[in-house]
C-alpha positions as CSV (number, residue, x, y, z in Angstrom):
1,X,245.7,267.7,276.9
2,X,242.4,268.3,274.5
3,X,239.2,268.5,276.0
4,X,236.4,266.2,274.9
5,X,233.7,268.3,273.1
6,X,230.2,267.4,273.9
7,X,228.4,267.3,271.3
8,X,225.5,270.0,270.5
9,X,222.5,269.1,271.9
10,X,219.9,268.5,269.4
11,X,216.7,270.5,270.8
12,X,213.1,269.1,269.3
13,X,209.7,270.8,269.7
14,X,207.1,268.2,270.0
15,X,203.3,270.0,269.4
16,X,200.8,267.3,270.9
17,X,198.1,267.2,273.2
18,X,197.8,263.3,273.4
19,X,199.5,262.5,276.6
20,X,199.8,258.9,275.0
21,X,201.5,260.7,272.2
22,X,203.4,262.5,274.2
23,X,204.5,259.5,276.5
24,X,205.3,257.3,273.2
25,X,207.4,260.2,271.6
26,X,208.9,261.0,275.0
27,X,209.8,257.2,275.8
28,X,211.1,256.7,271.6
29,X,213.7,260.2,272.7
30,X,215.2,258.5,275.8
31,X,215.9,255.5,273.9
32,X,218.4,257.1,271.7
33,X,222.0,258.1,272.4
34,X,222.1,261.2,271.0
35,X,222.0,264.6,272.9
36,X,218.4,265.2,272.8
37,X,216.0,267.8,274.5
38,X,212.5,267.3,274.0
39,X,210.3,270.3,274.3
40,X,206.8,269.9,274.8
41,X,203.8,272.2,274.4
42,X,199.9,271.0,273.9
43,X,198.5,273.7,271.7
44,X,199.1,275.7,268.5
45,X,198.8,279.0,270.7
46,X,201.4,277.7,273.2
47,X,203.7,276.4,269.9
48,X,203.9,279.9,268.5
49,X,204.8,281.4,271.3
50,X,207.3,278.9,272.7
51,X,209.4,279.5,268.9
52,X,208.6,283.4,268.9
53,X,209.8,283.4,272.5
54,X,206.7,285.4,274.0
55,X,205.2,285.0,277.7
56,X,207.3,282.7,279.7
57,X,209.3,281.1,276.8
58,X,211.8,284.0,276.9
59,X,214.4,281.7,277.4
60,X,213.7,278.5,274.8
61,X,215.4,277.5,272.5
62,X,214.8,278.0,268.3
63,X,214.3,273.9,267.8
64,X,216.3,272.0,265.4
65,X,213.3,270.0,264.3
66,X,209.5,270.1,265.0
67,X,206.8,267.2,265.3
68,X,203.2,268.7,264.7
69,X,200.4,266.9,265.3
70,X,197.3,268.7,262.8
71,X,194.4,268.2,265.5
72,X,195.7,270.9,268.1
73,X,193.0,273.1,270.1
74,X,193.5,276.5,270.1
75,X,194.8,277.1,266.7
76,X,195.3,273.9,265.0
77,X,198.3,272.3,263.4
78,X,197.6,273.2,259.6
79,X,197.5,277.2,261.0
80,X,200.7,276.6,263.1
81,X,202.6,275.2,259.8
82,X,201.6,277.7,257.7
83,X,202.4,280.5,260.3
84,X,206.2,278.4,260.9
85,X,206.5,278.6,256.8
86,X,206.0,281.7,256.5
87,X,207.9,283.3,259.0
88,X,211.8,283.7,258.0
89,X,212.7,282.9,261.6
90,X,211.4,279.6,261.1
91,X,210.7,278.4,257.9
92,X,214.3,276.5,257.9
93,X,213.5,274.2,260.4
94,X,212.2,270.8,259.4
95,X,208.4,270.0,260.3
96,X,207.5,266.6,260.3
97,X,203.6,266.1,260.6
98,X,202.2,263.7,263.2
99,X,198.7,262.4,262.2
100,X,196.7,259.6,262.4
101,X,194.7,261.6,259.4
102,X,194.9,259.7,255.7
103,X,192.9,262.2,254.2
104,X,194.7,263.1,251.0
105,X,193.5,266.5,250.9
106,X,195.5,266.9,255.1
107,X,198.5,265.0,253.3
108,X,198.4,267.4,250.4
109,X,198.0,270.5,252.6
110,X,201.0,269.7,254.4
111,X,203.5,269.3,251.5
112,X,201.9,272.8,250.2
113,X,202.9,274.6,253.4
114,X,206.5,272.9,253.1
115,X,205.9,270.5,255.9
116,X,209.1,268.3,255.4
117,X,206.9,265.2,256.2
118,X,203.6,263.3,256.6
């Protein structure tokens, strides 16, 4: 008799530090039926080193998609982009850009450091 395969389970990165954000995001993952682990971290800083797996992220995953918000403390969203781009460890995975920003020139920023949407 076969065994059922689970399916892989998709791991996301969500960069926020709106808890309202966070919840909404948090509540919108639940609701699906896919195989989805939401990883959460509140700060460009805390972001870099979750994917580079320094400090006490040792163990995390490399995400299968990110949603970065641009207004992060620490080192802000537009920094952590770039810094994701540009490093070959990372520049595969799809970054979509959380913002309540319509400034054209944070839209066209994004698209110019490969974010794979606004």
């Amino acid at each position: 008799m076969k065994q059922r395969n689970e399916a892989k389970q998709f791991e996301i990165l969500l960069i926020e530090d709106n808890p309202s954000d966070v919840r909404l995001t948090t509540e919108a993952i639940e609701g699906s039926s896919r195989n989805i682990k939401l990883h959460i971290v509140e700060n460009g800083l805390e972001a870099l080193h979750f994917l580079r797996k320094e400090k006490n992220n040792r163990e995390s995953p490399t995400p299968d998609l990110i949603f970065l918000d641009l207004n992060l403390p620490k080192k802000n969203g537009r920094e952590v982009l770039a810094e994701i781009k540009e490093d070959i460890n990372f520049k595969q995975i799809p970054v979509v850009v959380l913002t309540i920003s319509s400034a054209e020139e944070d839209i066209v920023n994004a698209y110019e450091n490969h974010a794979n949407c606004h």
